[in-house]
N, C-alpha and C positions, 0 to 999 in steps of 0.2 A: 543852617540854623541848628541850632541845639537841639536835644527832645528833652522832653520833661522827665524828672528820675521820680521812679516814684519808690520806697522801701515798704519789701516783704518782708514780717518774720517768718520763725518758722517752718522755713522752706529745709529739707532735708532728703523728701525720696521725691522721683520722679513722679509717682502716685500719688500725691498726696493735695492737698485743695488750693495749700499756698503755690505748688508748684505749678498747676491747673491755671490760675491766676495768673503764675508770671508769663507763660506763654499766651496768652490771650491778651496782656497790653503790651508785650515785645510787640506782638503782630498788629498791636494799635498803633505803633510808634512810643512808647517809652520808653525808657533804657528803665535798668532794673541794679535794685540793694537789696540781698538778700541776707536776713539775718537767719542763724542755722547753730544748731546743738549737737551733736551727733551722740554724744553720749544718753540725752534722753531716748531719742529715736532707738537707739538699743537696749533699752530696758520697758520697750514698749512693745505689747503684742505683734504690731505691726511689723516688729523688726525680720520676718521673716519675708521682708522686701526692705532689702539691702539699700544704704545711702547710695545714691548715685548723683550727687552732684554734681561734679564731676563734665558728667554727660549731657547734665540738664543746664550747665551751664554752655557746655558749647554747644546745645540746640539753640537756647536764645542767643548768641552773638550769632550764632547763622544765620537766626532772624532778624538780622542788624542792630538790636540792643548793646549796646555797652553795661557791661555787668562786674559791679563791684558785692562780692562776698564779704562778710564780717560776720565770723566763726563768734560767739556769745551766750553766755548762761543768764536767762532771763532772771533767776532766781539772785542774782548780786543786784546791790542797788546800783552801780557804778556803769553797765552793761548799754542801759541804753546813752548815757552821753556817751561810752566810748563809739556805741555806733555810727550817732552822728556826727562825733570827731571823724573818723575814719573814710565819711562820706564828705564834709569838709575838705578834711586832705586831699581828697581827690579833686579838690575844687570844684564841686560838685555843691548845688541845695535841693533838698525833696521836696516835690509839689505834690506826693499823694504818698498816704501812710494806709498799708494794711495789716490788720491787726491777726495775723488767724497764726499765731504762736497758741500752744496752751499747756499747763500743765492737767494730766487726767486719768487720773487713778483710782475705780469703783470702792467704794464705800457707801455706808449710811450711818444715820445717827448714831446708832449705840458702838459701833466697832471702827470709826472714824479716828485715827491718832492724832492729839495736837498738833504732830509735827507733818503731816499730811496737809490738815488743815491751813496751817501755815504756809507749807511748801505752794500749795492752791493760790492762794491769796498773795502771795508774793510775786509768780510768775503772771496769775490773771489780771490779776488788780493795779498791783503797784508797778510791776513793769510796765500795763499801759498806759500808765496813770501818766509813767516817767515820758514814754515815750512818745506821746502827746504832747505832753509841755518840751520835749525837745521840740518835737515837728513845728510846732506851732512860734518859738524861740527865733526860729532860719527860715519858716517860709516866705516865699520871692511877693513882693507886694501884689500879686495880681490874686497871690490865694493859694487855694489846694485844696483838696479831697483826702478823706477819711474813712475807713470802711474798715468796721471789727467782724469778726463773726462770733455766733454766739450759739447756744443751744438750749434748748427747753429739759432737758437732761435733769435729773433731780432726784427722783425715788431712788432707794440704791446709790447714788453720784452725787451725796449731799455735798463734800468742795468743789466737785467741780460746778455742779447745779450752782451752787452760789455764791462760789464766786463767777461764772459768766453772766449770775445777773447784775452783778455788782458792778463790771465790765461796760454792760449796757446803758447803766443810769450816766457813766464817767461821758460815754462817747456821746450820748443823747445830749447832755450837761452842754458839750462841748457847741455844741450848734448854736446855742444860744451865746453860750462865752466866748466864744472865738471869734465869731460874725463879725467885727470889726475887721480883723485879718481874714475876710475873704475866703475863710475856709469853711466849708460841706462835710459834715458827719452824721453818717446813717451807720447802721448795723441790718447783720444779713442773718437770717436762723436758715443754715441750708437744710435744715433735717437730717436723717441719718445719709450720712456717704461712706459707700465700706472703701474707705482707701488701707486696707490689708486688715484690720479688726473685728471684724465680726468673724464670729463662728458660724458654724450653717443654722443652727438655733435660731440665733438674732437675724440672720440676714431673712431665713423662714419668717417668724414674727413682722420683721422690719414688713416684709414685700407683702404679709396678709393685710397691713393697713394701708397700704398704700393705693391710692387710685389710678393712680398711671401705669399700674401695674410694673413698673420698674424701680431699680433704685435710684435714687441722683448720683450725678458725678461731678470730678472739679470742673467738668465744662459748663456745668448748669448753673455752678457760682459763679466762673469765669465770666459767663458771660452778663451776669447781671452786675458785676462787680465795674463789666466794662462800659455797660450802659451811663450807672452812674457817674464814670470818670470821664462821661466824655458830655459836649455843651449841651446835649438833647436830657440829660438825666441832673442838670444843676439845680431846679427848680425845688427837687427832693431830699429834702435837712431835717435832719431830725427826727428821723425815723426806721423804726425796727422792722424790718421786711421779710415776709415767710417768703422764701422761695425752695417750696420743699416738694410740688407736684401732687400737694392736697394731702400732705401726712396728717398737717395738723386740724384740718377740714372737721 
């Protein structure tokens, strides 16, 4: 029997939360679409952890996934149907979409560029907006799952703060408009996760609020990511879920 495919954006380093994700439903049984930028990832702090796709791809086919790559610039309008053309082509359809692409680059009000602002809103907003009404287009009648992530990020981070809450209202939106076609969309606020960005500053800050006294990791979203995709987590539509270890407490 087949397994269900399900498409990651955003997937670029081995670190990072979408990649965390993909090996946590490989090892559920689904095969895996990762969409990936590499030119962002290098102009992002983080970049000093190297792309390793590469690798991360053939950890997941070792864990029995079949893994179709699609290399895309969230910021064109054209990017996500090429993706689910290309998942198509493979004769393939997605029964669960993850949303943890993001464009994020610190600002605030007064020293914010239009063209930040924009760049924000194009990759947060409108790519998911697109990439939704693909999903939703091809999904198999029995349904599918949805899952963005998001962040409460804002003082300082005004596009990315808003546009991930803009992100939020689309995916919530979605539970109620989609319901016909059998699809489940929640949203996940992981809190902060250092997959290679923080400075000792912030990670210092980060860990003074936190009550589990650790940080989170992509296995703390992976795994609620996979609670929800599976028959014990369908019941939950339509809703914004802290899973942060009491950041936000």
């Amino acid at each position: 029997m087949e397994k269900p495919l399900v498409l990651i954006t955003g997937v670029g380093r081995s670190v990072g939360i979408g990649a965390g994700i993909a090996r946590q439903l490989a090892s559920d049984g689904w095969d895996i679409a990762i969409n990936y930028w590499p030119s962002y990832d290098l102009k992002m702090p983080s970049s000093t952890f190297p792309s390793d796709l590469e690798s991360l791809i053939a950890e997941l086919t070792a864990a029995g996934a079949q893994v179709i790559a699609v290399p895309g610039d969230l910021a064109q309008v054209d990017t996500a149907k090429t993706i689910f053309d290309t998942i198509a082509k493979n004769k393939r359809v997605a029964s669960g979409l993850i949303l943890s692409h993001c464009e994020s680059v610190n600002s605030g009000i007064l020293d914010t560029s239009l063209e930040s602002f924009e760049q924000h809103f194009a990759v947060n907003v409108r790519a998911s907006w697109q990439l939704i009404r693909e999903f939703a287009l091809q999904v198999p009648s029995e349904g599918g799952r949805i899952v963005a992530l998001t962040s409460d990020s804002i003082v300082n981070n005004l596009p990315y703060g808003a546009s991930k809450a803009a992100l939020d209202r689309i995916v919530l939106a979605a539970s109620r408009e989609l319901a016909h076609l059998h699809i489940v969309s929640n949203v996940i606020n992981p809190g902060p996760v250092d997959t290679g960005w923080m400075s000792e500053a912030v990670r210092t800050a980060c860990l003074s609020r936190q009550p589990s006294g650790r940080l989170g990791t992509p296995a703390d979203t992976a795994n609620l990511v996979s609670f929800l995709f599976s028959d014990r987590g369908a019941w939950i539509n339509g809703q914004l879920l802290k899973s942060d270890g009491g950041f936000s407490a």
